[in-house]
C-alpha positions as CSV (number, residue, x, y, z in Angstrom):
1,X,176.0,63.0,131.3
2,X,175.8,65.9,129.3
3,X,174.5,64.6,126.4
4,X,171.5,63.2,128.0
5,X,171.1,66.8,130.0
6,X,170.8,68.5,126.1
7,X,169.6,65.6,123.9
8,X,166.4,66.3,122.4
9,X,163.9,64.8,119.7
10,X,163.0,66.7,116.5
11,X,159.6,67.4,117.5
12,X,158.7,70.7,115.8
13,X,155.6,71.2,118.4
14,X,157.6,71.3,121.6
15,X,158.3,74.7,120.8
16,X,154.5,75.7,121.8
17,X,154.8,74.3,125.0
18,X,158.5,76.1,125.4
19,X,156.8,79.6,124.4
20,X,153.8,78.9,127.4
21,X,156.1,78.0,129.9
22,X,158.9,80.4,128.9
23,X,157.0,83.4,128.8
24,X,154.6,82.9,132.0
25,X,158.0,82.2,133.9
26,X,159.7,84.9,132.6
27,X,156.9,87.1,133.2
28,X,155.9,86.3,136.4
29,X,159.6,86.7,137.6
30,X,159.9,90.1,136.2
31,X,156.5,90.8,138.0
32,X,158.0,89.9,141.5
33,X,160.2,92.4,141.2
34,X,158.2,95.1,139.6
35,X,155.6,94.2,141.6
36,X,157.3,93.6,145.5
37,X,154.4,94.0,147.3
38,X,151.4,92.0,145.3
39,X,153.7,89.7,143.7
40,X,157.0,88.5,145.3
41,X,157.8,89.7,148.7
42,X,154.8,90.9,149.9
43,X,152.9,88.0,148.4
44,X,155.1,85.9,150.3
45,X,154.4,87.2,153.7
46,X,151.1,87.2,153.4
47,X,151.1,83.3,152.8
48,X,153.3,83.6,155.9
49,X,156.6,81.8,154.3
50,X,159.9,82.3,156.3
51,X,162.3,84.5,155.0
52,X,160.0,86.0,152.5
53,X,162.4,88.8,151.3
54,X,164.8,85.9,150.0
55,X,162.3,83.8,149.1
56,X,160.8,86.6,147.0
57,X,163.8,87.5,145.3
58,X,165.1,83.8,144.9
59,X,161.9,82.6,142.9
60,X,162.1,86.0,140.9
61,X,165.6,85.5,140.1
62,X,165.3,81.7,139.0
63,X,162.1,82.0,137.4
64,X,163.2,84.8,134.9
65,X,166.8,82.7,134.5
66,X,164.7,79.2,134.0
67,X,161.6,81.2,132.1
68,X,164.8,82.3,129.6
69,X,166.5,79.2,129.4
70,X,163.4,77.2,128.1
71,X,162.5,80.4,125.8
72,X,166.0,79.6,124.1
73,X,165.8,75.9,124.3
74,X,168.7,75.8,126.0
75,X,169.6,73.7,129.1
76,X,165.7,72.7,129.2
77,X,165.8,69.9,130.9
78,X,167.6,71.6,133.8
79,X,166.2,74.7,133.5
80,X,162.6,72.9,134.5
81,X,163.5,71.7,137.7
82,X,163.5,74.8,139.5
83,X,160.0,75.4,138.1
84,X,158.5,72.5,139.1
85,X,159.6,72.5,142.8
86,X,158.4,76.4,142.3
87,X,155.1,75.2,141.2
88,X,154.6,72.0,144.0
89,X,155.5,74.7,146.7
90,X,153.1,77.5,145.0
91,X,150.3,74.6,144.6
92,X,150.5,73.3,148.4
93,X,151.3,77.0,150.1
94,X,148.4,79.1,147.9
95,X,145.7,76.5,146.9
96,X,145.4,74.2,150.1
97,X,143.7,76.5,151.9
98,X,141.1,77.0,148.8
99,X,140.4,73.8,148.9
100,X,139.9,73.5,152.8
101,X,137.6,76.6,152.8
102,X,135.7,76.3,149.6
103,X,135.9,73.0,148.3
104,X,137.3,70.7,145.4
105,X,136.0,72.6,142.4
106,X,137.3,75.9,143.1
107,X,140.4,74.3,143.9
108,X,140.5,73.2,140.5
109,X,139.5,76.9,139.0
110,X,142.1,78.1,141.1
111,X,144.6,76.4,140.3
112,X,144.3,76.0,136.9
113,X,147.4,77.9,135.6
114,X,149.6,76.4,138.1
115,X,148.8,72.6,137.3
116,X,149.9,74.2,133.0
117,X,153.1,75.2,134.0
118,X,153.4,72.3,136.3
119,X,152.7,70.0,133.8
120,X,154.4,71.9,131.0
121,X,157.2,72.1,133.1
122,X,157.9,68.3,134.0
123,X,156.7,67.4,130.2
124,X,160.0,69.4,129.1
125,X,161.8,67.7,131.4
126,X,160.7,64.5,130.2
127,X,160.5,65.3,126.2
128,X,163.9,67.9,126.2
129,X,163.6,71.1,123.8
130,X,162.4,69.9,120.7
131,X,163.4,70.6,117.1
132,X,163.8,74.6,116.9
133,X,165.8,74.9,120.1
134,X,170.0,75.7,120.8
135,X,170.0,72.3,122.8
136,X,169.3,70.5,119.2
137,X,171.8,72.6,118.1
138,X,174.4,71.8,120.8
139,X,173.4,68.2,120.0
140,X,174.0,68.3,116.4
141,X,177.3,69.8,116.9
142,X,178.9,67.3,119.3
């Protein structure tokens, strides 16, 4: 089991899609906390989610741990399933309404960045780490 959690291919390109998703994670997360009010507790009252203190502080917290993880390459796969629920809950709680109010394209214009990381996010789960990454380097050892 945890071979197939940390076994990756040798793609040397993976890494680009690692840095996007890494650092908008990690960024964001830091944000939430910096930021309280417009970006993680606040933000989540105003969307009118229960508990939005926790919430808040939960997304932070796993988005700077999974942002870090898929920085290093390490634990990728697992690291991207927190970030894909986070994205399928940001994507049904923020952009619904858009859609309901004003329509299919600025739907799309809105939600641009969250379909990247959702995508990026369930193509690392699929693909692993790549080439430059300490999962290929766990691997190699074993």
């Amino acid at each position: 089991m945890r071979n197939q959690i940390i076994t990756t291919d040798s793609s040397k390109t993976t890494i680009l899609i690692r840095l996007i998703v890494g650092v908008v994670f990690l960024s964001e997360g830091i944000q939430k906390f910096l930021f309280p009010a417009l970006r993680g507790t606040g933000r989540f009252e105003k969307i009118g989610l229960p508990s939005p203190d926790f919430l808040g502080n939960l997304t932070g917290t796993f988005e700077i741990i999974c942002g870090s993880l898929i920085l290093l390459g390490l634990l990728t796969r697992l690291a991207s399933i927190p970030l894909i629920i986070i994205m399928l809950v940001a994507l049904a709680t923020t952009k619904f309404t858009i859609y309901l109010e004003k329509g299919f394209w600025e739907l799309l214009h809105e939600s641009r960045t969250d379909w990247a990381m959702l995508l990026g996010s369930v193509f690392l789960f699929i693909k692993g780490s790549g080439y430059w990454s300490l999962d290929k380097t766990l691997t190699n050892s074993i």
